[in-house]
C-alpha positions, 0 to 999 in steps of 0.5 A: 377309068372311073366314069359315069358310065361305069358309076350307072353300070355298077348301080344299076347291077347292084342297086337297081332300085336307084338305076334311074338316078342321074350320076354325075361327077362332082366338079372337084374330085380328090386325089384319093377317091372319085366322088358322083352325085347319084339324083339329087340325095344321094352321091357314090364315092369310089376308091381311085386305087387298092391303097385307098380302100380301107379309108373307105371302109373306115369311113363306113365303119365310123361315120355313123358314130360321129355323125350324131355327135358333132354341131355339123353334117358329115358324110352319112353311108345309106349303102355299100357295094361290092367289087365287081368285074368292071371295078375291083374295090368296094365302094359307097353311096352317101347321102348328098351334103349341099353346099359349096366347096371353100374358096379363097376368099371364105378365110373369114373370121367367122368361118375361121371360128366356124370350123375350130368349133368344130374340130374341138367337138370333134376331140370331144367324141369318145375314142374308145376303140377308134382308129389309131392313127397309122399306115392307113391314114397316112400317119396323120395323128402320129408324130411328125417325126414319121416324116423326118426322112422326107423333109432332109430329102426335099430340103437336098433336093430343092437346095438354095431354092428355099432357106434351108436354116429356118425350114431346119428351125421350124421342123426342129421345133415341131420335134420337141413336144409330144402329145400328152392327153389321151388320144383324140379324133382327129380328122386328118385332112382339114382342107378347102376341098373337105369343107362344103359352106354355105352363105359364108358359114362352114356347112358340112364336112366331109372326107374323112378317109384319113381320120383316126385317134391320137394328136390333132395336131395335123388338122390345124395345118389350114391355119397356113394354108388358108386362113390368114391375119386375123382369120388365122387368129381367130381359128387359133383360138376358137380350135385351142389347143396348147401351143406345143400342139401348134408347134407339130402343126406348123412342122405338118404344114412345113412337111407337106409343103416342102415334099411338094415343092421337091415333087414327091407328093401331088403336083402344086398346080395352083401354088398353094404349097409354095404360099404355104411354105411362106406362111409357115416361115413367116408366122408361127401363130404362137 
């Protein structure tokens, strides 16, 4: 079990000279890591299982060349630990990002604005030698197509409980363009949960265990999961891209969406998926 207790028990063996920090875990913890604030700069992320390892690792590795290249703060590494014999992957303290994570009603336009600034600086940072996208984050920055075996299955499964014709529209669409530029960064998981504000503007962005080079297309699927009207305008145009682009994000959205609907992926406990699949359905954005 990742705890406090074994977060104080494994600084205060490796780092002592922070074993009198308080550790106390954030409020809204990740599925693929447990993340602690360690006193008041500094905050300790922890792989919740082997498979999630080297995204860490990644991270440690390429955090620090983004970071001076992009209009916000992102997770900076002050330190790495090692296995030990109460925790058996490596892990990292980060400095602490103030800020609060992004709630619903932060789909303003501003922040739309806010974070498609953000995303197209981010394509901008060379990729020379990057990660490119793969098992390790998952696929995203591939092609959807990856994924097309999963979306046949949870259409079987969920039946007439969604429209099965225009799932099959939308997913056929996202298939029909590819990538053309140069790879590009990507971050790989653009959610509310990664995204830290501050008085209504976007703050800091964080996690950034599935990033990697190669198609943006996956870090625009936020447009159907949570900006809406003219918010989702307003990400559509400050993030860019051409619309063959928008075409793989909406098949990413629809992917996502239906996997967890069907209960092959992380439990849809606030009904974020189920609006999501209604949103793709109803609003191409281009």
């Amino acid at each position: 079990m990742i705890d406090a207790d074994l977060v104080r028990a494994l600084v205060r063996e490796q780092f002592p000279a922070w074993a009198a920090l308080a550790v106390t875990p954030v409020p809204r913890q990740g599925w693929d890591n447990r993340t602690f604030r360690l006193g008041d700069e500094l905050s300790v992320r922890l792989p919740s299982a082997e498979g999630y390892v080297a995204a860490v690792q990644k991270e440690d590795r390429w955090l620090p060349a983004l970071a001076g290249r992009l209009p916000l703060p992102i997770p900076e590494p002050v330190a790495v630990g090692a296995p030990a014999g109460v925790y058996p992957f490596p892990w990292s303290v980060r400095r602490w990002l103030p800020g609060d994570v992004l709630a619903a009603s932060d789909a303003t336009i501003a922040l739309a604005e806010d974070l498609g600034g953000f995303l197209t600086a981010l394509r901008s940072v060379p990729a020379q030698g990057g990660p490119v996208g793969g098992r390790h984050c998952f696929y995203r920055g591939c092609h959807p197509s990856v994924y097309g075996d999963g979306v046949q299955e949870a259409l079987r499964t969920l039946g007439d409980t969604v429209d099965t014709a225009a799932c099959e529209r939308v997913w056929a669409q996202a298939l029909t363009s590819a990538w053309q530029g140069p790879p590009v960064w990507f971050h790989g998981d653009v959610a509310a949960g990664n995204l830290l504000t501050t008085g209504g503007r976007l703050s800091a962005v964080i996690d950034f265990g599935t990033c990697g080079v190669g198609d943006p297309a996956c870090d625009l699927v936020i447009a159907w999961t949570h900006f809406h009207g003219p918010s989702r305008r307003a990400f559509r145009v400050a993030a860019g891209l051409p619309d063959a682009a928008w075409r793989r994000a909406r098949g990413w959205a629809l992917w996502k969406a239906l996997v967890t609907l069907a209960g092959a992926s992380s439990p849809d406990q606030a009904g974020v998926q189920a609006r999501t699949l209604q949103e793709v359905l109803r609003d191409p954005v281009v």
